[in-house]
C-alpha atoms as one frame of an Amber mdcrd trajectory, in Angstrom:
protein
  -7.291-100.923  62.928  -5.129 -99.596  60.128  -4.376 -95.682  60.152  -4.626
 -93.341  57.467  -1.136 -91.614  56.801  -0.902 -88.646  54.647   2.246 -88.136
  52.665   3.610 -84.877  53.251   4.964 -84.447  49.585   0.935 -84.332  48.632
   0.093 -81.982  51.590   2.609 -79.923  50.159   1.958 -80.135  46.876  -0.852
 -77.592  47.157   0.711 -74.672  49.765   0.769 -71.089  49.141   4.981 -70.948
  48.242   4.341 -73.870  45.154   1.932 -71.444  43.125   3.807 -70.400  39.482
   5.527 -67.364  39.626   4.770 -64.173  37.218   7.707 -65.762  35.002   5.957
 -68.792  34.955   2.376 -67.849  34.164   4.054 -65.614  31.373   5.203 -68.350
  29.585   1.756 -70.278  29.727   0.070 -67.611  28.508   2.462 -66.912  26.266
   2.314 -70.693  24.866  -1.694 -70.655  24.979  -2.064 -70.726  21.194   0.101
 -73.582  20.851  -1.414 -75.532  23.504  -5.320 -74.598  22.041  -3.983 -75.295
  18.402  -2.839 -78.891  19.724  -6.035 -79.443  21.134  -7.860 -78.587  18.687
  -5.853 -81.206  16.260  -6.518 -83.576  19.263  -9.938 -83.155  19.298 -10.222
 -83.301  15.256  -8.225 -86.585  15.395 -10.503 -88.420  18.252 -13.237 -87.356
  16.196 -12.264 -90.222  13.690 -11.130 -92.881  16.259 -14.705 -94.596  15.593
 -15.205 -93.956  12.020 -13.823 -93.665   8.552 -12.465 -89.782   8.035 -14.471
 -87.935   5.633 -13.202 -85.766   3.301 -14.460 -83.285   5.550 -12.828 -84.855
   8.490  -9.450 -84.713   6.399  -9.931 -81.556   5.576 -10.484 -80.461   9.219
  -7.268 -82.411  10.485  -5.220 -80.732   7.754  -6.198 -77.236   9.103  -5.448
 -78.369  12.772  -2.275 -79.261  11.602  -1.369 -76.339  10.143  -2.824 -74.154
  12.897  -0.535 -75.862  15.049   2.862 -75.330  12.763   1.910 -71.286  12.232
   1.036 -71.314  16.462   4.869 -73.550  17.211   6.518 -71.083  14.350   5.086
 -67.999  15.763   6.330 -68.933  19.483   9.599 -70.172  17.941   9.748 -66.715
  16.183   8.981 -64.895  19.655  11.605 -66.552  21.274  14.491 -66.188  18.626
  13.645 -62.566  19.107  13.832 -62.450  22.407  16.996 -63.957  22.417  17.915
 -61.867  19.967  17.074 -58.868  21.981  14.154 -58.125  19.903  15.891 -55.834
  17.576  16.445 -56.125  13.646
């Protein structure tokens, strides 16, 4: 009979003290329109794994793209001015 072990880096992967702090959740949320611009170039580029791109396709990848620069300039903005101390 073999017995089942757990590892107790997974058991404690998921207590109460390993949740994100404030600080952390913060910075998610204030990298969320990065992360959704990325996806959304992600899911524009898997759309034409299968297939020849379209113009339309093209076109569609091409906004992506750009969504994502304006999202990754904006948050590199934010944080220059924060570093900054946010004043001009």
């Amino acid at each position: 009979m073999s017995h089942i072990v757990t590892v107790q880096d997974a058991v404690t992967a998921f207590a109460d003290f390993m949740e994100p702090t404030a600080a952390e959740l913060d910075a998610i949320e204030l990298e969320m329109p990065a992360i959704l611009a990325d996806v959304d170039l992600l899911d524009a580029q898997i759309i034409t794994l299968d297939r020849t791109a379209t113009e339309l396709d093209a076109r569609r990848i091409r906004r992506a793209r750009r969504r994502v620069l304006a999202a990754r300039r904006a948050l590199a903005n934010h944080a220059a001015d924060t570093h900054r101390g946010g004043a001009a």
